[in-house]
C-alpha positions as CSV (number, residue, x, y, z in Angstrom):
1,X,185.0,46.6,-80.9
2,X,187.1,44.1,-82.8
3,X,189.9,44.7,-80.3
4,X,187.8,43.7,-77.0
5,X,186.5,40.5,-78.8
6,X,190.1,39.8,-80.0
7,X,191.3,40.2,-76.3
8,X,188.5,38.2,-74.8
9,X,189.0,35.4,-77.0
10,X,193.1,35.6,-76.5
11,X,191.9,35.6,-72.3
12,X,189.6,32.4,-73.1
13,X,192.3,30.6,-75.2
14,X,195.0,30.7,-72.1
15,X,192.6,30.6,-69.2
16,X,191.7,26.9,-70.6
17,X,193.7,24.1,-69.3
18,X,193.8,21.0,-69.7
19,X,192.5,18.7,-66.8
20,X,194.9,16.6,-64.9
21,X,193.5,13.0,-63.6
22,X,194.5,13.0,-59.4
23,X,194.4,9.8,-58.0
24,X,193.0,10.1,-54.4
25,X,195.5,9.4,-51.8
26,X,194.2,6.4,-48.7
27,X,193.2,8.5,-45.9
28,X,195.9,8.2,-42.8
29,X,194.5,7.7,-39.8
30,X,198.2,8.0,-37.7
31,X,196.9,11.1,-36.1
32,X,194.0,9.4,-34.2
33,X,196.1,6.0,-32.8
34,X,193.8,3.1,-32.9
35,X,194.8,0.5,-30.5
36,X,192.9,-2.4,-28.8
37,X,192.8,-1.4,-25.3
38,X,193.0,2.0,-25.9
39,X,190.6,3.8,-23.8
40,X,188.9,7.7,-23.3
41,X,187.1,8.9,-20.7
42,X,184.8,12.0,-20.7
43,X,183.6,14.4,-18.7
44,X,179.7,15.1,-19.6
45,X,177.3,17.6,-17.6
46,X,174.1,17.3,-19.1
47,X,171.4,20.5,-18.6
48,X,167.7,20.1,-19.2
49,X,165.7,23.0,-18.8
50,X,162.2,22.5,-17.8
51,X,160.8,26.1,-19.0
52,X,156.8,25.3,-18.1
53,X,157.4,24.8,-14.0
54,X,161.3,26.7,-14.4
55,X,163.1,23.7,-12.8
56,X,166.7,23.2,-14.3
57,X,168.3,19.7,-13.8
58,X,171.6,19.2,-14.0
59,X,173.5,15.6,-14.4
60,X,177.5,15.3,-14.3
61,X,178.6,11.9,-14.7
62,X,182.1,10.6,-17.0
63,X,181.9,8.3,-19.8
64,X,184.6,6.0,-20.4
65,X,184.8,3.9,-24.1
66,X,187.5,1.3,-24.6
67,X,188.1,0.0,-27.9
68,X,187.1,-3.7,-27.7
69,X,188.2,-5.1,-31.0
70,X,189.0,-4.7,-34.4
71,X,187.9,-6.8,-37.4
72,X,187.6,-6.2,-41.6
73,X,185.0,-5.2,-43.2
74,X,184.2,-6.4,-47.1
75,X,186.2,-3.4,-48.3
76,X,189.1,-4.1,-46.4
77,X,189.0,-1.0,-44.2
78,X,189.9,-2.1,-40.7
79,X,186.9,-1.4,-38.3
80,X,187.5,-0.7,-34.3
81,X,184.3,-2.3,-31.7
82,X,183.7,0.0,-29.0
């Protein structure tokens, strides 16, 4: 009995460490290029289902967002108008 609480106590003593402070690292936003004038366009089909009178309605049309401008907010953070 003395030897299991002996080996529990030597497993408590060296699973405890002591914790490191991380600084957070600024997010990078390189791999989504931000750029005024930049543009996307998307293809959207857009299903509604009518179950009561079984009619289904079907819209296909493309959506196309162009980034505007950019300004700061009051954290600094740049912030893109679209």
């Amino acid at each position: 009995m003395i030897k299991r609480i002996l080996q529990l106590l030597v497993i408590f003593a060296f699973s405890c460490s002591k914790k490191e402070n991380v600084i957070p690292a600024k997010p990078d936003f390189s791999y989504f290029p931000l750029n005024v004038g930049h543009f996307w366009v998307y293809s959207i089909e857009q299903i509604h289902i009518d179950q009561p009178i079984n009619i289904y309605d079907t819209q296909r049309y493309f959506l196309k967002e162009v980034i505007e401008s950019s300004y700061f907010d009051e954290t600094g953070n740049r912030i893109y108008r679209i």
